[in-house]
C-alpha positions as CSV (number, residue, x, y, z in Angstrom):
1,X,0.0,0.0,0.0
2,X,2.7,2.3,0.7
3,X,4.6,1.6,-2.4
4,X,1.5,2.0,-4.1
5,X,1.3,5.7,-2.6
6,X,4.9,6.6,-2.7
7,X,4.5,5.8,-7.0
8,X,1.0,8.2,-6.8
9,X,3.4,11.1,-5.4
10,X,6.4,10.5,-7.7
11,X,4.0,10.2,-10.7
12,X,2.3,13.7,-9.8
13,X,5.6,15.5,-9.3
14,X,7.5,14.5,-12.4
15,X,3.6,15.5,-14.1
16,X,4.1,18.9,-12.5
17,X,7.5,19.2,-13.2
18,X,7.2,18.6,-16.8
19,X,4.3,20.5,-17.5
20,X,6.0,24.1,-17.8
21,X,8.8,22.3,-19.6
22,X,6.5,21.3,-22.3
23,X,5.9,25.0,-23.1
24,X,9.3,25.5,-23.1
25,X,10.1,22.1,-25.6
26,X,7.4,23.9,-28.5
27,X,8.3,23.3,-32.0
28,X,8.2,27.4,-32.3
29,X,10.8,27.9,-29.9
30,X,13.2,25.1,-31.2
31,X,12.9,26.5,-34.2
32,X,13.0,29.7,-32.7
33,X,16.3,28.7,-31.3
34,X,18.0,27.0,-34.3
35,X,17.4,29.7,-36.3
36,X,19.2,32.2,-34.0
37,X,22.2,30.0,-33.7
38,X,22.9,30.5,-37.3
39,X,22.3,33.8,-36.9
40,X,25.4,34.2,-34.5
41,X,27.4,32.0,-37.4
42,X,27.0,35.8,-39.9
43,X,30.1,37.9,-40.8
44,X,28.8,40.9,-39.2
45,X,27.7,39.1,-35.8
46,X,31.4,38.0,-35.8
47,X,32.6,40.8,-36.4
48,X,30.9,41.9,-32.8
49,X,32.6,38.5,-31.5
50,X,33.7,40.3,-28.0
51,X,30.8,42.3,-27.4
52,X,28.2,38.9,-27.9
53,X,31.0,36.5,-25.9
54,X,31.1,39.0,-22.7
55,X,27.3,39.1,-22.7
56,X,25.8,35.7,-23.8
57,X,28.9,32.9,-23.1
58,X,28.0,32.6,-19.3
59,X,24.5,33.5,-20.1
60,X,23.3,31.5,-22.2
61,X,21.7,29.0,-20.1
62,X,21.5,30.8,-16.7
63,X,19.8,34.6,-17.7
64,X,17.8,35.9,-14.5
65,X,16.3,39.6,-15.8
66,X,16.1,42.2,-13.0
67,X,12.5,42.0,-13.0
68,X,11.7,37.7,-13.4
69,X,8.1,37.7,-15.8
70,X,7.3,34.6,-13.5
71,X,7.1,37.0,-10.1
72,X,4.6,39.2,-11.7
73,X,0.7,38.8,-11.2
74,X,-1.5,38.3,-14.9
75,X,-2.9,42.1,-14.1
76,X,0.1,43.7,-15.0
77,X,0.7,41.6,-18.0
78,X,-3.3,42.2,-18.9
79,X,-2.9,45.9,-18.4
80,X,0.2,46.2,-20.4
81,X,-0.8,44.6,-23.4
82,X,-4.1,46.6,-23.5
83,X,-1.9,49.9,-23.7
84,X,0.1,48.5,-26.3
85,X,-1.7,50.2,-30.0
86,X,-3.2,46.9,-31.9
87,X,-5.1,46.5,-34.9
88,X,-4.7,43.2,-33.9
89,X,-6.1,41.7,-30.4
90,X,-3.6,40.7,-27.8
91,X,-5.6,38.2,-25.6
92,X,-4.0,37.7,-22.5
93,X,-4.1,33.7,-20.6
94,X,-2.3,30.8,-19.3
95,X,-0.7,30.1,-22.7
96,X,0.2,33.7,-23.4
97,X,1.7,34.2,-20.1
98,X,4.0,30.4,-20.4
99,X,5.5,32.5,-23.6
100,X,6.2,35.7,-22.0
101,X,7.8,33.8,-19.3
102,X,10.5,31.5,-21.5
103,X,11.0,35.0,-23.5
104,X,12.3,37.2,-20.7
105,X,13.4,34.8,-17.7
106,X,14.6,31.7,-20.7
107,X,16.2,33.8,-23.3
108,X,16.4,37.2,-22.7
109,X,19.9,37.8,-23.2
110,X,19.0,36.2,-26.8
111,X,16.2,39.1,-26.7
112,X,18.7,41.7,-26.5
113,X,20.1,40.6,-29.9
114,X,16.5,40.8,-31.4
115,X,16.2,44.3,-29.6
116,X,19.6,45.6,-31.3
117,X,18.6,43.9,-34.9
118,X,15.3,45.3,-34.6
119,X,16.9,49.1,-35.0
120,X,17.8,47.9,-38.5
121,X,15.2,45.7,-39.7
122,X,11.9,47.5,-38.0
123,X,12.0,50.8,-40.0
124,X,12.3,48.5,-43.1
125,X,9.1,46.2,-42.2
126,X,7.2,49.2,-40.8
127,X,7.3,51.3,-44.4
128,X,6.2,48.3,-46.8
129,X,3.8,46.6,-44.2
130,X,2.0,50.5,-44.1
131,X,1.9,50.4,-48.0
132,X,0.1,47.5,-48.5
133,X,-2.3,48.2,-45.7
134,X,-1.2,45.6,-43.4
135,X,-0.9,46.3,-39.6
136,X,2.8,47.4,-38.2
137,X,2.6,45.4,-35.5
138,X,2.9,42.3,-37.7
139,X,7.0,42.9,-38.2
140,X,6.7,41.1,-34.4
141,X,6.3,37.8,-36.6
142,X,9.5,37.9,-37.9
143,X,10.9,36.9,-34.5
144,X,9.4,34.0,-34.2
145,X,9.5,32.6,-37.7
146,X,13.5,33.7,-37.6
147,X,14.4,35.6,-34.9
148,X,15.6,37.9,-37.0
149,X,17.8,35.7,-39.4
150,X,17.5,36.4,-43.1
151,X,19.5,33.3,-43.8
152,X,16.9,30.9,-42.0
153,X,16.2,27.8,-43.3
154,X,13.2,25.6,-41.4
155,X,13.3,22.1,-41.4
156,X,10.7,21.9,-44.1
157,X,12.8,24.4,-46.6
158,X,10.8,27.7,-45.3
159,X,13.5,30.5,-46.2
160,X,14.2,33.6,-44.9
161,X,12.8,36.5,-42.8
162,X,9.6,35.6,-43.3
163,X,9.9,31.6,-43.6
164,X,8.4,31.6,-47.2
165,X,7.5,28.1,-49.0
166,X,9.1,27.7,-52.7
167,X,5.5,27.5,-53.9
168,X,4.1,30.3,-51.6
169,X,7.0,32.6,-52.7
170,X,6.3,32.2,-56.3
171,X,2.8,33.5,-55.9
172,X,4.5,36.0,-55.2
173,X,7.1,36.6,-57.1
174,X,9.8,35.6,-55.2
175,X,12.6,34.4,-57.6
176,X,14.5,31.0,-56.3
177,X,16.8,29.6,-58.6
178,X,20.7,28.1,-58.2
179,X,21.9,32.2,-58.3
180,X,19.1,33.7,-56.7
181,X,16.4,33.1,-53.7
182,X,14.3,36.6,-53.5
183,X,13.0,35.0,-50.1
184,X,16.3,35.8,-48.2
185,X,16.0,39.5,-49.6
186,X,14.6,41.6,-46.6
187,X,13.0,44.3,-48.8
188,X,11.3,41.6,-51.3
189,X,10.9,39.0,-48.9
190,X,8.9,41.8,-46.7
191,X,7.1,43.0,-49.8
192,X,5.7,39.2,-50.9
193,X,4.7,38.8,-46.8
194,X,2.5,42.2,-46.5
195,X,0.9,40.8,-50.3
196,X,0.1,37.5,-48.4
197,X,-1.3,38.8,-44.9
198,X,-3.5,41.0,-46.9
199,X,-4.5,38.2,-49.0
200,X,-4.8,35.9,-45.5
201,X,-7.3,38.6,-43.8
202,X,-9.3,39.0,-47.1
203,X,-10.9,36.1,-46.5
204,X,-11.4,35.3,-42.9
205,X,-11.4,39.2,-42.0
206,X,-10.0,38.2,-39.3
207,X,-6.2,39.2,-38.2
208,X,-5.5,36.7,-35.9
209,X,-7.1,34.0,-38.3
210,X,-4.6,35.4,-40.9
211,X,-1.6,35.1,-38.6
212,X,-2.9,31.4,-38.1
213,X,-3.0,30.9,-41.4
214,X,0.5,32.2,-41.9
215,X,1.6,29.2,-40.4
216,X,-0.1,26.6,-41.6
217,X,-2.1,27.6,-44.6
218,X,-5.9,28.4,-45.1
219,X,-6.6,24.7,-45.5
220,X,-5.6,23.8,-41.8
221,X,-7.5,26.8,-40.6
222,X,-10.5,25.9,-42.9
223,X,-10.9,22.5,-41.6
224,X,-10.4,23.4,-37.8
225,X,-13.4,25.5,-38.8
226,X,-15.9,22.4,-40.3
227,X,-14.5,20.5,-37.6
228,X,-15.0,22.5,-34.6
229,X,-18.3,24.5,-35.9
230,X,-16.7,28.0,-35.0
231,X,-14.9,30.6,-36.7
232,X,-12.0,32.5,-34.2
233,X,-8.8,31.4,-33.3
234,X,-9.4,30.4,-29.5
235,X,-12.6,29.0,-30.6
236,X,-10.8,26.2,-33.2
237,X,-7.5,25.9,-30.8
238,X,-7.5,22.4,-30.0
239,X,-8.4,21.6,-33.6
240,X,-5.5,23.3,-35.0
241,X,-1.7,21.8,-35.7
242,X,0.2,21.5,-32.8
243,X,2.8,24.3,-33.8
244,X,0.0,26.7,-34.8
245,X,-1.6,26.1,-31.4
246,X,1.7,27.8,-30.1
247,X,2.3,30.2,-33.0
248,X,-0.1,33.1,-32.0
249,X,0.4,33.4,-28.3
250,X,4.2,33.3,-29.2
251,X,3.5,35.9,-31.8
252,X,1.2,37.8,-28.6
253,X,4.3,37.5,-26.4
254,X,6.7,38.5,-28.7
255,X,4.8,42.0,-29.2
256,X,4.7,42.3,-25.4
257,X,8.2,41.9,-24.7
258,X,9.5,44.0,-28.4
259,X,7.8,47.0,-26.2
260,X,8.3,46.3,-22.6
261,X,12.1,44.4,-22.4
262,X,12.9,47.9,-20.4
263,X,10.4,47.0,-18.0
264,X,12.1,43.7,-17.0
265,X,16.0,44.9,-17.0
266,X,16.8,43.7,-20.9
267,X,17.9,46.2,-22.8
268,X,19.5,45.8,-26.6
269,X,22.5,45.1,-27.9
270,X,25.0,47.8,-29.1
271,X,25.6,46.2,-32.5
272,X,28.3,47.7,-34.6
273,X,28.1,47.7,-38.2
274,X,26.1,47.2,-41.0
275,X,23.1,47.5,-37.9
276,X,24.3,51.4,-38.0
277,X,25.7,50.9,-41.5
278,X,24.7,53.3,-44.2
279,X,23.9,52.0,-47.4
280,X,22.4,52.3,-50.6
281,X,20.8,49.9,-53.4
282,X,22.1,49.7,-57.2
283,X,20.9,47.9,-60.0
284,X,23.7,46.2,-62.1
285,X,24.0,46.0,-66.4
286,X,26.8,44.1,-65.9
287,X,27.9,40.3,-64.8
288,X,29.9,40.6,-62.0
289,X,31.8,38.7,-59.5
290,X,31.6,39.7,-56.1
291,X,35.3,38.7,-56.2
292,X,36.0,41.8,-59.0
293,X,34.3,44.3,-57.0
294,X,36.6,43.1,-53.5
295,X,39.9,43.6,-55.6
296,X,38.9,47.4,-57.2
297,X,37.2,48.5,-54.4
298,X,38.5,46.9,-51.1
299,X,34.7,45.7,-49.6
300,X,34.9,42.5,-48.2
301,X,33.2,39.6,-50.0
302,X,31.9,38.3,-46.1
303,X,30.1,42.2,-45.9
304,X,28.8,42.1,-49.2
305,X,27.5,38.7,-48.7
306,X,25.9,39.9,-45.5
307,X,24.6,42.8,-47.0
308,X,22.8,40.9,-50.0
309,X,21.8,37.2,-48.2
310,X,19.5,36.4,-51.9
311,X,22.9,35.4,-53.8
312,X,23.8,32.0,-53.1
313,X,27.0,32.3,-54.9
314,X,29.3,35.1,-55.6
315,X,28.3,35.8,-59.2
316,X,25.4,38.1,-59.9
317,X,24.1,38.0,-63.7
318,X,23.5,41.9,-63.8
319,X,23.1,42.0,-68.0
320,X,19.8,39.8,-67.2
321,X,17.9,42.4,-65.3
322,X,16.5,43.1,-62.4
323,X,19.5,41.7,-60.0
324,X,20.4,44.5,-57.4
325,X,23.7,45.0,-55.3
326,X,23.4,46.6,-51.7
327,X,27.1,48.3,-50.7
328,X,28.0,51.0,-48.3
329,X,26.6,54.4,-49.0
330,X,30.3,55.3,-49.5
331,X,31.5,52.9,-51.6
332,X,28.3,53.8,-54.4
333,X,29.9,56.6,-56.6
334,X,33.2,54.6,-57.0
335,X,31.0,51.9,-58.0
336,X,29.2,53.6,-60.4
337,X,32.1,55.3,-61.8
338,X,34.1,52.2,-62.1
339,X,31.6,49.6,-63.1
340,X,33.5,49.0,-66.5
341,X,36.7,48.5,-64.9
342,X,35.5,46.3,-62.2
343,X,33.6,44.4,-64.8
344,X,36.8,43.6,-66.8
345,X,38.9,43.2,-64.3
346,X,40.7,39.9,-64.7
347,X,37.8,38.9,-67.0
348,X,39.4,35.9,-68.2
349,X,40.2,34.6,-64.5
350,X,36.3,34.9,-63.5
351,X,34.9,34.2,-66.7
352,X,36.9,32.4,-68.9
353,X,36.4,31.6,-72.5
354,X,32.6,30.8,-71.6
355,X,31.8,34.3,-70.1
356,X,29.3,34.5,-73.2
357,X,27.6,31.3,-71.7
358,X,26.4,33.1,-67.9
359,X,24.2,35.3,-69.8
360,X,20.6,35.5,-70.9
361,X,20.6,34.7,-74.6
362,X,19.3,37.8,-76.1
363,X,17.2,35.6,-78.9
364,X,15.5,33.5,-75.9
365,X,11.6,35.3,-75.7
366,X,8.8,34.3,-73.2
367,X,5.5,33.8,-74.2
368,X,2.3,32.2,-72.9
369,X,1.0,28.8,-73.1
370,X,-2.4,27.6,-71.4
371,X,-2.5,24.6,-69.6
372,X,-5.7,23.3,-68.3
373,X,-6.6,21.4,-64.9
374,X,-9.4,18.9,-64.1
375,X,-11.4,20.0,-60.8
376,X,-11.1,17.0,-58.5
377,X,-12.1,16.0,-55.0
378,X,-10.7,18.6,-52.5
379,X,-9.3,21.7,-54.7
380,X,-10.3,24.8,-53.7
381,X,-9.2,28.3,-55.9
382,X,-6.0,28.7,-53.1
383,X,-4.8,25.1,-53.7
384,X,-5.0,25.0,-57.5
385,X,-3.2,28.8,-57.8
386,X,-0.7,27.3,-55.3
387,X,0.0,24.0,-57.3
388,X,0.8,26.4,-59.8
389,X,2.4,29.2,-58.6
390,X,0.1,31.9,-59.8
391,X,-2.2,34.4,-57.7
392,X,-6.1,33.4,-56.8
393,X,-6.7,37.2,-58.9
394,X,-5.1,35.5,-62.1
395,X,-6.6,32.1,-62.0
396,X,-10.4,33.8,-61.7
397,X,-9.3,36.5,-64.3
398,X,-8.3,33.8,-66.9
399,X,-11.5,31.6,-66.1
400,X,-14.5,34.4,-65.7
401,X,-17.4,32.0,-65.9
402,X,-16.1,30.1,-62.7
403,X,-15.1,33.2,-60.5
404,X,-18.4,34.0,-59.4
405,X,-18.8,31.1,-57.3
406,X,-16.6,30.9,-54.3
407,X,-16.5,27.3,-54.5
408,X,-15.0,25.1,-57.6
409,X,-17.4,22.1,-58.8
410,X,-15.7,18.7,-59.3
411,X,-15.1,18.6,-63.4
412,X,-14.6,21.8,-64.0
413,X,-12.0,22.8,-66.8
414,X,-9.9,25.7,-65.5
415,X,-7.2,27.5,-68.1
416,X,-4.1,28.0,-66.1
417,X,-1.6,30.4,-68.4
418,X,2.6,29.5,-67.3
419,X,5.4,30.7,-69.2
420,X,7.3,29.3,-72.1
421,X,10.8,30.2,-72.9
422,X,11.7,29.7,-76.7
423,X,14.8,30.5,-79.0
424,X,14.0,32.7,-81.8
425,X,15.8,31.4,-85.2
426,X,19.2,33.6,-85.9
427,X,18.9,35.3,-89.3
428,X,21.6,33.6,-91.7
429,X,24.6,35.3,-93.2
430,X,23.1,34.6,-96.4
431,X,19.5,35.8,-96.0
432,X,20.9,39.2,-94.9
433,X,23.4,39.4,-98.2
434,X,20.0,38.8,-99.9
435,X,18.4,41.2,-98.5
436,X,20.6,44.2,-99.7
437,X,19.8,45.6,-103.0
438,X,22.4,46.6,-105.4
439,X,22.8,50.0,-104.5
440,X,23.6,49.1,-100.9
441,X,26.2,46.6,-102.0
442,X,28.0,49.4,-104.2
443,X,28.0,51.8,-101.3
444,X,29.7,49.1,-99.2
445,X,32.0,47.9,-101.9
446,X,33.6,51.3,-102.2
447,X,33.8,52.3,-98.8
448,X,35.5,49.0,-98.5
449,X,37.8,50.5,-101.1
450,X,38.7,53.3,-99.4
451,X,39.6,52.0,-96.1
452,X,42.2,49.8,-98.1
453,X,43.4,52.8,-100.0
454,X,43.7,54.7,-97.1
455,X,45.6,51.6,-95.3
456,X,48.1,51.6,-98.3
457,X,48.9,54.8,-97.9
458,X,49.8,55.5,-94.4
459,X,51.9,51.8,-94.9
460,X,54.0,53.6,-97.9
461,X,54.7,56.7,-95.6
462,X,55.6,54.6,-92.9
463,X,57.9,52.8,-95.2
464,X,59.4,56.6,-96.7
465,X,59.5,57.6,-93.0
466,X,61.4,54.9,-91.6
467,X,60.2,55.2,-88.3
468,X,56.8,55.0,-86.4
469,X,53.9,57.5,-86.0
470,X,54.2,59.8,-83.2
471,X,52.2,59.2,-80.0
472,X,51.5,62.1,-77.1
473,X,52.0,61.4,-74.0
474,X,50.4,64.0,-71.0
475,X,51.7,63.7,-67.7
476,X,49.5,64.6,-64.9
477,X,50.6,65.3,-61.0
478,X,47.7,64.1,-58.9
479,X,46.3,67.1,-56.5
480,X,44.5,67.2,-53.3
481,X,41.0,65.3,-53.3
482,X,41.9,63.6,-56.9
483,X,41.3,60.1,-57.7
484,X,42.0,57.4,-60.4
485,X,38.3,57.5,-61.5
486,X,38.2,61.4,-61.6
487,X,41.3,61.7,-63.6
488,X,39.9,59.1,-65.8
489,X,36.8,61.4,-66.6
490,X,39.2,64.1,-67.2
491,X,41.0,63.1,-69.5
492,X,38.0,60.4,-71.2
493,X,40.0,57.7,-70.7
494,X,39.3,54.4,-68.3
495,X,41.0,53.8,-65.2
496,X,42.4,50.3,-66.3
497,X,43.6,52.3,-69.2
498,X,45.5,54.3,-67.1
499,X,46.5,51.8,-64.6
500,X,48.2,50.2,-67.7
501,X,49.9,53.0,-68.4
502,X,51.3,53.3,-64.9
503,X,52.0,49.4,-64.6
504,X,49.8,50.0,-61.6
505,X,46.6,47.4,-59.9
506,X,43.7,48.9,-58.6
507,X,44.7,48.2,-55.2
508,X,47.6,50.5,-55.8
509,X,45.5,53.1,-58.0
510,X,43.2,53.1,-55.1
511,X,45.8,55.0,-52.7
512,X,47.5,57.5,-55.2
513,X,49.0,59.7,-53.5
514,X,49.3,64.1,-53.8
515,X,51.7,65.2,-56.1
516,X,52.4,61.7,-58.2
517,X,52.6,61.9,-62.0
518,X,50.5,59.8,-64.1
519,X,51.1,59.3,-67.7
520,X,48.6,59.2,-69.9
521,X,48.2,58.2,-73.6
């Protein structure tokens, strides 16, 4: 009998015990977790290797804030959320408060990194979230989906600040390919979010609903509704996925502590550079490597890297279009002005004989081809735009007998319209010979005349001369506040041209120096 009891009173304290640490164990804050351990793994965190080791080595494991979340009573967290300006409502219980808790008295030193990335990030999220009419408060996502990591990458291939799907991003015209993945690109990344939030609360007009469906997709959400009979988010709880059930009071406690950490003795990180870095955005018209631009101008390829997380490699296809480089404001008007020079700078090193071949072929052209799809058992307008990367708007406008009815009947023929990339046949030397008419072959068969006449000419003075032409040579003595590129513009020559001339690299050309002669040709 008394074993019997002494089992009863074991089994009820390790039940007791474990219960908080199930909160704790969520799939949101493991992922939570991984995702800020890469983060640490970035050039520029490095870079602020002392200032993270003195704060977070003997931390880690062992933070205790000032002021402990777990000492306070629910009143204070009710009354502070209510005072905190939300399109979105903050509902305040048992669940809410476990999150609050593992974010200040767990991980709060790990808050104070959020607190110091947030001074870069935030003003981004706040302007394009604004423009597309979705609530500011929704930039408090980002830390859970990747505490604040634009290199994140989820177990399931969610990329990114915003944890975008390869078929969610194309919806929204997120470009992934093996150069490119638009969904680490803060600005775009943030862009293709506020698109789909809007979408999300256009059809349960509902904000927490949407932020639910962020997570898991409107199909999850839809059946938590049939099977539970209700239509909120507390109302379909225990019907929803396990790590949705945790993904809005995380989300809830993330807003509370983004705007009371001061309140609990966390306060954020003094990040260095490129948190306080200025910079600006350029679109290329060249290829480039990222290894060219290191050599002319000096940037590190880690801090360019850092500063443009969409390239997976260090090449960027800039004749193709639409491919951007982020540097440091100070580094732009040497960029611009050498472009050419840091485009054929040891060309054949970086692109070979083949540099031709890492292009768009000009005669390649994209036109439309309509594929249609079979309604089956289950499809819904959202899962059939999904399956084929195109926007809910576009499927109805291309099938306008269907779009009236907010439901798709089994059998119905939809016309989806995808892209088709084709070569358009090169013109032959021949045709174009044919195409001349005699007059234009007699204007070209004496100017071809001339130029030979002209050739023979300056060969027999050459000859009579004995010697060879003449070439002028101007010497220039570099003054205060003059560069390589400006000397360059002075004169309309390029700077490689003049490095030549000087039997200089661009390192050296970089760090001419007052009162040095150039020549130039």
């Amino acid at each position: 009998m008394r074993y019997r009891f002494f089992v009863f009173i074991v089994s009820i304290f390790v039940f007791v015990a474990a219960k908080p640490q199930s909160v704790y164990d969520d799939d949101v804050f493991r992922a939570f977790e991984r995702n800020y351990d890469s983060l640490l793994q970035g050039h520029y965190m490095k870079m602020n290797a002392k200032l993270l080791d003195k704060n977070l080595r003997y931390r880690i494991d062992s933070f205790t804030p000032s002021h402990k979340a777990a000492d306070l009573h629910d009143t204070v967290f009710i009354n502070r959320l209510r005072s905190i300006p939300s399109v979105v409502p903050l509902t305040y219980n048992e669940k809410v408060r476990a999150n609050i808790i593992y974010y200040i008295d767990r991980i709060g030193d790990r808050v104070g990194v959020m607190l110091g990335l947030s001074k870069y990030y935030f003003p981004i999220f706040d302007e394009i979230l604004d423009k597309y009419g979705v609530p500011c408060e929704l930039k408090y996502l980002v830390v859970i989906e990747s505490a604040l990591n634009p290199n994140a990458v989820s177990r399931a291939g969610a990329t990114g600040l915003w944890q975008f799907m390869y078929a969610t991003g194309r919806m929204y015209d997120l470009r992934v390919n093996s150069i490119v993945d638009d969904r680490r690109d803060p600005i775009k990344a943030t862009e293709a979010a506020a698109k789909y939030l809007r979408d999300l609360h256009k059809i349960y007009n509902d904000w927490t609903l949407a932020i639910a469906a962020y997570n898991c997709g409107p199909g999850n959400i839809n059946k938590a509704m049939r099977r539970s009979g209700k239509d909120t988010f507390w109302e379909i709880y225990d019907f929803l996925p396990r790590e949705t059930r945790g993904y809005v009071p995380a989300y809830i406690a993330a807003a509370y502590v983004m705007n009371f950490y001061k309140e609990h003795g966390i306060s954020p990180e003094k990040l260095t550079k490129p948190l306080t870095l200025i910079s600006d955005t350029i679109m290329l018209s060249k290829d480039l490597y990222l290894g060219q631009i290191e050599s002319v101008l000096n940037i590190p390829i880690e801090q360019m890297k850092e500063l443009n997380p969409q390239y997976k490699t260090s090449f960027i296809p800039g004749s193709q279009g639409k491919y951007s480089l982020k540097l440091p404001f100070r580094y732009i008007n040497d960029f611009i002005a050498l472009e050419d020079s840091i485009s054929n700078y040891e060309k054949e090193k970086y692109f070979g004989n083949k540099s031709e071949e890492r292009t768009i072929d000009s005669d390649v052209e994209y036109r439309d081809r309509v594929i249609y799809h079979k309604v089956r058992r289950g499809d819904s307008w959202y899962s059939v735009a999904k399956r084929y990367g195109v926007t809910i708007s576009q499927l109805k406008s291309w099938n306008p007998n269907s779009r009236r009815s907010q439901k798709l009947r089994i059998g119905d023929v939809l016309a989806v319209k995808q892209k088709e990339a084709y070569k358009k046949p090169a013109p032959s030397t021949q045709d174009s010979i044919a195409t001349e008419t005699p007059k234009e072959k007699a204007l070209v068969a004496a100017d071809n005349q001339a130029i030979d006449n002209r050739q023979t000419a300056d060969e027999l003075k050459k000859k009579a001369d004995g010697s060879k032409p003449k070439q002028n040579v101007v010497k220039h003595k570099v003054k205060q506040g003059e560069t390589v590129a400006k000397i360059a513009k002075r004169y309309g020559v390029s700077v490689d041209h003049i490095c030549k001339m000087n039997n200089m690299t661009f390192k050296q050309a970089s760090k001419i120096r007052i009162g040095q002669v150039l020549r130039i040709k």
